[in-house]
C-alpha positions in Angstrom: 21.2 -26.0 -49.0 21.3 -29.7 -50.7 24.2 -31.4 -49.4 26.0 -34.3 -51.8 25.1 -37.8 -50.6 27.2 -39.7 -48.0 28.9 -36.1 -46.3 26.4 -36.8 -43.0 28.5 -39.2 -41.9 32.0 -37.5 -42.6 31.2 -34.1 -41.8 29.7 -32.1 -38.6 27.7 -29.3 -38.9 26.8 -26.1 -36.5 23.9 -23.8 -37.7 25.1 -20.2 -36.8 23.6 -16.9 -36.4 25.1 -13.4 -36.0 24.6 -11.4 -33.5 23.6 -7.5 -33.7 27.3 -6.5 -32.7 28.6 -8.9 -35.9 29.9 -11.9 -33.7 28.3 -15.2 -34.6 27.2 -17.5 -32.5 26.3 -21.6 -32.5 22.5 -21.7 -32.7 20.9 -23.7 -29.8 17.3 -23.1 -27.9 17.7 -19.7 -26.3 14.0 -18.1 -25.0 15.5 -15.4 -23.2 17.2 -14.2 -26.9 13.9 -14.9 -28.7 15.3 -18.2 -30.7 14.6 -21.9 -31.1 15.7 -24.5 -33.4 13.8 -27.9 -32.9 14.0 -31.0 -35.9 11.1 -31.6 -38.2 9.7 -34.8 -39.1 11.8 -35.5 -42.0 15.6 -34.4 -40.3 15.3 -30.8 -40.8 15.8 -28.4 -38.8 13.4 -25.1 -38.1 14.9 -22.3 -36.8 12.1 -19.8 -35.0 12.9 -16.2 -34.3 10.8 -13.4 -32.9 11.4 -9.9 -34.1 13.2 -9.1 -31.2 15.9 -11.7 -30.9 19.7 -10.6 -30.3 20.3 -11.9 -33.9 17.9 -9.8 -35.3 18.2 -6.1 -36.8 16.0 -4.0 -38.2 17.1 -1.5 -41.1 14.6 0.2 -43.4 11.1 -0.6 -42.3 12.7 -4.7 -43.1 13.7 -7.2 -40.0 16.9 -9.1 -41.3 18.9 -12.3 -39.5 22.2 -13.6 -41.1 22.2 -17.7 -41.3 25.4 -19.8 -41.3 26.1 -23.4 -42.1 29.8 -24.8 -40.9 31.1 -27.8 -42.1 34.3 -29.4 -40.3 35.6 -32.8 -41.1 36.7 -35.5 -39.1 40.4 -34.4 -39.0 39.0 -30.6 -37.4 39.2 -29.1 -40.9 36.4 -26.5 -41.9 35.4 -27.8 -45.2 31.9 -25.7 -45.6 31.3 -22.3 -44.7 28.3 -20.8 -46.1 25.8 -17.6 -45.1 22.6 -16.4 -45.9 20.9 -13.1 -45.4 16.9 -13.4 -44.7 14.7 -10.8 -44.3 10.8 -9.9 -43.2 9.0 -6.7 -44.0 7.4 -5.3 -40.5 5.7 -7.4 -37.9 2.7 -8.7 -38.9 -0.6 -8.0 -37.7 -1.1 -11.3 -35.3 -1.9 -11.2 -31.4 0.0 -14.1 -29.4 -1.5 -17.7 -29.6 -3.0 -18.1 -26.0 -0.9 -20.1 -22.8 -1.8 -23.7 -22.6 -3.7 -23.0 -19.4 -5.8 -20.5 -21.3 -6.9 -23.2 -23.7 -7.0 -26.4 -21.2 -9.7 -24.4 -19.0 -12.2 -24.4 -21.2 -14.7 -27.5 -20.6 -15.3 -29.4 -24.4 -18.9 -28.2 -24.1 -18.2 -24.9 -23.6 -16.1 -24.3 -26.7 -17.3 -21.9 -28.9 -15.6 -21.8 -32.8 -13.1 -18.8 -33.4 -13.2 -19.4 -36.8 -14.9 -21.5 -39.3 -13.1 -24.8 -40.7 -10.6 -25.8 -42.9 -8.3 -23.2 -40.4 -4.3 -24.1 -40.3 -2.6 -23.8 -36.3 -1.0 -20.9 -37.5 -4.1 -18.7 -38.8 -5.9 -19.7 -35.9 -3.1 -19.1 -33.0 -3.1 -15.9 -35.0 -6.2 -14.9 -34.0 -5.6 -15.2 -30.6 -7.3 -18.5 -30.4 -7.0 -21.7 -29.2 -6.2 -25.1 -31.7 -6.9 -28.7 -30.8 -6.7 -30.8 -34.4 -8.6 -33.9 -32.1 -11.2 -31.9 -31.9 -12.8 -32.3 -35.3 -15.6 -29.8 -35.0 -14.3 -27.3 -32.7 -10.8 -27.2 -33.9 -10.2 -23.6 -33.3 -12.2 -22.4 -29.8 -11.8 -19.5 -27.9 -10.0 -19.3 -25.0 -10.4 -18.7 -21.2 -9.8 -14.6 -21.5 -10.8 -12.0 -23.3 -10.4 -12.6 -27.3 -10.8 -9.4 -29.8 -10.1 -9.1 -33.9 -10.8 -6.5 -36.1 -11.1 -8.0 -39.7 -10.0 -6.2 -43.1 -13.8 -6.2 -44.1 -14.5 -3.5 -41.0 -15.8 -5.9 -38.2 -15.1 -6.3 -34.9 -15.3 -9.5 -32.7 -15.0 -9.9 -29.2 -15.6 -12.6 -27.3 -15.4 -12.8 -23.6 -15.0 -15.5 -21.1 -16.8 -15.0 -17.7 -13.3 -16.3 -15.9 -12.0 -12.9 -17.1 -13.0 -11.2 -14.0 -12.4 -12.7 -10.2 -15.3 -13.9 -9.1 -16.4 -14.3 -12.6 -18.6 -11.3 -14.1 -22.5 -12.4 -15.0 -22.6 -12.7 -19.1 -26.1 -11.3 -19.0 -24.5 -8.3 -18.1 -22.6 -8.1 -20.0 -22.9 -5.1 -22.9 -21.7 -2.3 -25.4 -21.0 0.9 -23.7 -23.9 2.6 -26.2 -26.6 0.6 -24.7 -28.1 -2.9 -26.1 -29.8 -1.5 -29.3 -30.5 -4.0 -32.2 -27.5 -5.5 -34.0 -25.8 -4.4 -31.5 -26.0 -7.7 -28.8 -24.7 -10.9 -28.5 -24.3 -13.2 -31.6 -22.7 -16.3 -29.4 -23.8 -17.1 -26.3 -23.2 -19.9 -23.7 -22.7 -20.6 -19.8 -18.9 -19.9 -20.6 -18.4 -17.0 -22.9 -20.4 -14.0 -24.7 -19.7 -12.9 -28.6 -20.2 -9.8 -30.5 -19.6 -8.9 -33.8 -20.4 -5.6 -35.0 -19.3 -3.3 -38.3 -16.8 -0.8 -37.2 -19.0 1.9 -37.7 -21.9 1.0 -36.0 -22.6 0.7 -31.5 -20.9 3.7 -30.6 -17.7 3.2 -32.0 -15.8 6.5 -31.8 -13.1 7.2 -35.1 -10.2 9.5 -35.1 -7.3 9.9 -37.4 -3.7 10.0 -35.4 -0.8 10.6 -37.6 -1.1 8.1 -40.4 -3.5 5.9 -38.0 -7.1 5.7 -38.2 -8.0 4.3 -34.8 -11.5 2.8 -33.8 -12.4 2.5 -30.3 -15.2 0.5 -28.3 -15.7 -0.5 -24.8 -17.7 -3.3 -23.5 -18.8 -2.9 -19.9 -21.2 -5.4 -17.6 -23.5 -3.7 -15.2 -24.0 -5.1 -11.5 -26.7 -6.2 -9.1 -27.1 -4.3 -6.6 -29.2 -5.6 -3.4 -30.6 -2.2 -1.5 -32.0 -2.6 1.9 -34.0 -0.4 4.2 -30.4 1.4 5.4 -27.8 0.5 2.8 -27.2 -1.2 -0.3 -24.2 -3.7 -1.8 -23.0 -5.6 -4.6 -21.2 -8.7 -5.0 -20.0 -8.5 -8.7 -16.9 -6.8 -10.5 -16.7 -4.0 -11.9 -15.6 -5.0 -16.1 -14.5 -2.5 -18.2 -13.4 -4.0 -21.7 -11.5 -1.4 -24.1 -10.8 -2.6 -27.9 -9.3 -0.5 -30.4 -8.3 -1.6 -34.0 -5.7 1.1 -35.6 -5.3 1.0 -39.5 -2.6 2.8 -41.6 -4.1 5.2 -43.7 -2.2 3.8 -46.7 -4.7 0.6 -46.2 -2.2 -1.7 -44.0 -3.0 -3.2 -41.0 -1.8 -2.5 -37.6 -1.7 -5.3 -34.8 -5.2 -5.2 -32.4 -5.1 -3.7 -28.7 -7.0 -5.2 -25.9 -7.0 -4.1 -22.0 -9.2 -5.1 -19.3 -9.7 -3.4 -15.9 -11.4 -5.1 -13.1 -12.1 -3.7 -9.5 -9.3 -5.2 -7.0 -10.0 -6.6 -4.2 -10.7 -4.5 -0.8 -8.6 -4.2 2.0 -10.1 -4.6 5.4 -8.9 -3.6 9.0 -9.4 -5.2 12.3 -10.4 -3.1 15.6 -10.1 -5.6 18.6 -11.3 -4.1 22.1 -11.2 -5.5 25.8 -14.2 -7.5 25.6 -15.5 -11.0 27.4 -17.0 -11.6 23.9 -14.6 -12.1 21.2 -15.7 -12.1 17.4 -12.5 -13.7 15.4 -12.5 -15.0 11.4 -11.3 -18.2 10.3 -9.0 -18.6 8.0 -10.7 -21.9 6.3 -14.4 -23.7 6.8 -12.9 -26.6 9.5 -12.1 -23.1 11.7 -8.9 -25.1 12.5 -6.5 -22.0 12.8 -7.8 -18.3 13.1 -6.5 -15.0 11.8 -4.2 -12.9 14.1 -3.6 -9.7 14.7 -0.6 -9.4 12.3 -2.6 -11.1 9.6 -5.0 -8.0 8.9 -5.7 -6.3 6.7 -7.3 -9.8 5.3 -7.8 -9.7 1.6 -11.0 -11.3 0.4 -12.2 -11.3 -3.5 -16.0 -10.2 -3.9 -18.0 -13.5 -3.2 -15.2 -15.1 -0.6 -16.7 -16.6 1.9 -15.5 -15.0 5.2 -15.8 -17.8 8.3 -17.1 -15.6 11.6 -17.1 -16.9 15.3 -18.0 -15.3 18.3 -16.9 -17.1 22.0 -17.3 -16.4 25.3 -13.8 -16.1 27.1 -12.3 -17.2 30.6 -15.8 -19.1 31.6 -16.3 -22.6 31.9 -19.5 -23.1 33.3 -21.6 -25.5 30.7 -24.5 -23.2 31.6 -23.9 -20.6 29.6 -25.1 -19.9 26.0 -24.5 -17.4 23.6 -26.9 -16.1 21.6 -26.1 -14.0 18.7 -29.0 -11.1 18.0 -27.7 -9.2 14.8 -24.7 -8.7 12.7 -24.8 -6.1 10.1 -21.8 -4.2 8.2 -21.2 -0.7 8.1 -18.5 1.0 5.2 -17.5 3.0 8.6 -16.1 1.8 12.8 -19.2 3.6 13.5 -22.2 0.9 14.1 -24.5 2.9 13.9 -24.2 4.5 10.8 -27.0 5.0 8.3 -25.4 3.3 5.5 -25.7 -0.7 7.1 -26.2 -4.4 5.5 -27.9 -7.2 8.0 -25.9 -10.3 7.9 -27.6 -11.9 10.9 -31.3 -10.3 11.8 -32.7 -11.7 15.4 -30.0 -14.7 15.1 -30.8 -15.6 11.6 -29.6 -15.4 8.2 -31.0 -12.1 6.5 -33.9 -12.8 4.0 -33.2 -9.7 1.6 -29.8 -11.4 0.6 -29.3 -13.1 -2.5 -26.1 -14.7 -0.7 -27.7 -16.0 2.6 -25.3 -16.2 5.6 -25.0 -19.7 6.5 -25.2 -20.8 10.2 -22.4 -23.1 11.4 -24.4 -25.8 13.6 -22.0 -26.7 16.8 -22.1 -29.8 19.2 -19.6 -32.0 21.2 -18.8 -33.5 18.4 -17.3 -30.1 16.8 -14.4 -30.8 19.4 -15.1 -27.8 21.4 -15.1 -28.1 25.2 -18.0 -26.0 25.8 -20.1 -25.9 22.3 -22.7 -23.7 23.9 -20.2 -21.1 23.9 -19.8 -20.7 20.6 -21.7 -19.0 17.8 -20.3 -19.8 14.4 -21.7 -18.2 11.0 -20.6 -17.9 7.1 -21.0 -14.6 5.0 -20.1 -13.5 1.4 -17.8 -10.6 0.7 -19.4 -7.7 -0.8 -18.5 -4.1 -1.3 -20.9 -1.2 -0.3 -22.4 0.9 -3.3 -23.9 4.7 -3.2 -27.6 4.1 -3.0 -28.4 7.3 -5.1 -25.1 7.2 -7.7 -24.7 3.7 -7.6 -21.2 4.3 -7.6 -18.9 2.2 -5.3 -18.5 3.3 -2.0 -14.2 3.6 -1.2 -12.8 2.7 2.1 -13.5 -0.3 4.4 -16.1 -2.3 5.5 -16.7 -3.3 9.2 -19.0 -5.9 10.8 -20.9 -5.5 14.0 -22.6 -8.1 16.4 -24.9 -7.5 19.1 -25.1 -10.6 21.4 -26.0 -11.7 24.8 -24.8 -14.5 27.5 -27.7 -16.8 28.6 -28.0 -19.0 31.6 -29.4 -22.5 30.9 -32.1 -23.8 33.6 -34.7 -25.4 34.0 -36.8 -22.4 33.4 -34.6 -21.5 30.9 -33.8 -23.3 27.9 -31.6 -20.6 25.8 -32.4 -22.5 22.6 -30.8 -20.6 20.0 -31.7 -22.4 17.1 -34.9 -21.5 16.2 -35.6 -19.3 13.0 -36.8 -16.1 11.9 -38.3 -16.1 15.9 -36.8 -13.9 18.2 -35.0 -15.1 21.3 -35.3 -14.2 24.6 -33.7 -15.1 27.4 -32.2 -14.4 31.0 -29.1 -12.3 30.1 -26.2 -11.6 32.5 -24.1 -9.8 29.9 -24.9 -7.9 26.6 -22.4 -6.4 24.8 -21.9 -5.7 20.8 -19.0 -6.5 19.2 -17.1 -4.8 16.6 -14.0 -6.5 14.1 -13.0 -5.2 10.6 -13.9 -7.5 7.8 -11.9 -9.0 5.2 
């Protein structure tokens, strides 16, 4: 609507809507009904509705919203009422432009292009990408998630950051269900994210025809490395399972994209305490300034957490005495001597087969303890057991087991405890092997 010159200042105006029971309504910034109105640059205002506000209706495969302008003078009299009836044919075909955190995560030299330049906000937010017009080259980028778009032409693209999975999947790993066979890898490729673009008839994608849909299906998947030793084998990745499907109408229209990811959650764990002058405890941060208790567990650890062990010596105080920590070693069972096993500590020291090395915690008086000596402090990396034949995961819990001894220091007798890969040997006046459930 034009409005004569010189009304502004004589008349007010309310910008209504009607609702879907026939009541209108003043329009103002409501989220939870799906509308905003905000001023453009030059005084206008912009109203924005989604398809499912309370002022919209849908009626004949068309989405329709009723518009009112009210005009009341300065004496209270309505001296403009007008209505208009606008209306959109079904949804369109565009995924949801991506949170601000989504796009703020990725590092500048990480950004990879979502589309090629001149691109508008809009075409690229519809996308599912991220826009930055300061950023001249990369203006449209992906963002930190999983981004997927199935073109008119018959092409899929997915591109996939390695934040999509806690901790964050390997992108070397990273493939088509049907195998890495040519034209079907990567196009894109950097420390942040993985591409691929492929025809919609070509690496294993599967067609059917639902109703008046024709439906194309893919799945990306990433495989994991799995460390076997002599009696067990683990892994330390997630499990990434990536399912795209692109659904056309058989009349030639396009129907909006569908993405879901599935990742492996974390594991529970257990603790079994037991009556024992030895006690094997977890921190619940790298300082060890406060410890978990009882009515903490199960503790809840992602794969690659680094879980903070001690093992003490209780009721003593004679500075004599030293523990000395022999082995440590997992089990997915209480039993500790189960066949299935991972070394975490092998004859006192870090276990050489693991591509995450336990890290000994070095004590002395100035760690604030009264007896250091007493004390045996080590770091290890949450990882979940794996079926050395099926490679399949292995369900249930993990426990860790310790096998220490209590040393006299004499003059004969040093205890030193320090010293790696050799063994250790000492006096002992108590051997026991500790048990605790791991997180």
């Amino acid at each position: 609507l034009t409005f004569p010159p010189g009304w502004e200042g004589n008349v007010s105006f309310v910008l209504t809507a009607w609702d879907t029971e026939g009541k209108a309504h003043a329009l103002q910034n409501d989220s939870g009904c799906g509308l905003w109105v905000s001023e453009a640059s030059d005084g206008s205002r912009v109203v924005s509705v989604s398809y499912t506000s309370c002022y919209v209706f849908r009626w004949d495969g068309n989405y329709f919203i009723i518009l009112g302008l009210e005009g009341t003078d300065a004496a209270g009299q309505k001296v403009l009422h007008e209505e208009k009836l606008f209306s959109c044919p079904a949804d369109l075909p565009a995924l949801d432009a991506p949170s601000s955190s989504v796009c703020s995560a990725v590092h500048i030299q990480d950004r990879l292009s979502c589309a090629s330049l001149p691109i508008s906000q809009g075409d690229c937010e519809e996308r599912g990408c991220c826009y930055n017009p300061r950023d001249k080259e990369k203006t449209c980028y992906y963002g930190n998630t999983v981004t997927a778009h199935c073109s008119p032409d018959g092409q899929f693209s997915i591109a996939v950051s390695r934040d999509v999975t806690l901790p964050p999947v390997v992108l070397d790993s990273v493939h088509l269900a049907s195998g890495r066979v040519a034209g079907c890898i990567p196009v894109v490729r950097n420390n942040a994210f993985v591409v691929y673009q492929f025809p919609l008839s070509a690496c294993g994608t599967t067609f059917q025809v639902t109703g008046d849909q024709a439906i194309y299906e893919n799945e990306l998947v990433a495989s994991r490395d799995v460390k076997t030793g002599s009696l067990g084998s683990v892994t330390r990745d997630s499990t990434f399972r990536l399912h795209v499907r692109c659904s056309f109408a058989i009349t030639g229209s396009f129907v909006p994209l569908s993405v879901q990811v599935f990742t492996l959650p974390p594991l529970p764990a257990v603790s079994q305490p037991g009556p024992l002058s030895l006690e094997l405890r977890v921190a619940s941060d790298e300082r060890y300034s406060s410890y978990y208790t009882a009515s903490d567990y199960p503790i809840v650890k992602v794969l690659r957490d680094p879980i903070y062990i001690e093992v003490r010596i209780l009721q003593r105080t004679d500075p004599d005495l030293v523990l000395v920590l022999h082995h440590c070693w997992a089990t997915p069972s209480i039993n500790p001597h189960q066949q299935t096993q991972w070394p975490v500590l092998v004859n006192g020291c870090p276990y050489a087969g693991d591509n995450y090395q336990t890290q000994l915690v070095p004590l002395s008086t100035a760690s604030g303890l009264l007896f250091p000596s007493h004390y045996q402090r080590f770091t290890f990396y949450t990882f979940t057991f794996v079926d050395s034949a099926s490679q399949e995961l292995l369900s249930g819990l993990v426990y860790l087991h310790c096998s220490a001894s209590v040393c006299h220091r004499s003059v004969q007798e040093s205890c030193t405890t320090t010293v790696c890969p050799a063994r250790i040997r000492g006096r002992r006046s108590a051997e026991h092997t500790l048990k605790d459930g791991p997180s």
